[in-house]
N, C-alpha and C positions, 0 to 999 in steps of 0.2 A: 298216849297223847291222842287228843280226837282231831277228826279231820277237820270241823268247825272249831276251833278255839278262837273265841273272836276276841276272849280275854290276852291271847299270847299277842296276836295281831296289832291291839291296841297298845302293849307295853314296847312291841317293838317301835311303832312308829313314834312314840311321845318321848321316847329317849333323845338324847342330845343328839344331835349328828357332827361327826366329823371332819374337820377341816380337809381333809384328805381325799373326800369324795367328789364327785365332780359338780357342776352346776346342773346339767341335766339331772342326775341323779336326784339332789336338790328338789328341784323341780317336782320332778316324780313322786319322792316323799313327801311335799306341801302340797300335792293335789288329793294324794290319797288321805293326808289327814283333813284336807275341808270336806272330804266325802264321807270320810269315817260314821255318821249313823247314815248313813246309804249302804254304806257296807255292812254294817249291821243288822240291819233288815233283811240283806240277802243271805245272811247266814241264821235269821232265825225262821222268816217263813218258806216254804218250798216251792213259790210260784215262779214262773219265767216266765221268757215270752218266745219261748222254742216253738210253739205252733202257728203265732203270728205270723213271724218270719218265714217259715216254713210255707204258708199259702204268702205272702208276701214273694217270695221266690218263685212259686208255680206262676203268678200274674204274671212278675217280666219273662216267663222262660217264654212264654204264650203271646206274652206281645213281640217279643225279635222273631219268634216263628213266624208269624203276621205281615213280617214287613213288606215281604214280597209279595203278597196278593195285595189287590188293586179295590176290588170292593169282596165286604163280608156277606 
């Protein structure tokens, strides 16, 4: 089985659900399937946004460093 199977993903979510399971659960399952071709995009192209976030991170570590000086 491959680690991207976006075709298993989809037959699990489109299945009946259970009365059994909770409301949040629920929940959970009705957001994943209005996002379902978003989720499919990220299992077919290999972009992220790990470097954004990454200098996104260095900004605030450099701005709480900052606080305490008075002028730059």
């Amino acid at each position: 089985m491959s680690d991207k199977d976006f075709k298993a993903l989809e037959i699990c979510l489109t299945r009946s659900v259970s009365l059994l399971i909770s409301s949040y659960m629920r929940t959970r399952l009705k957001t994943l399937r209005k996002h379902l071709p978003f989720i499919e995009n990220s299992f077919i192209y290999p972009y992220n946004k790990g470097r954004i976030e990454g200098i996104n991170n260095k900004i605030k570590v450099l701005n709480s460093v900052t606080y305490g000086y008075r002028n730059l």
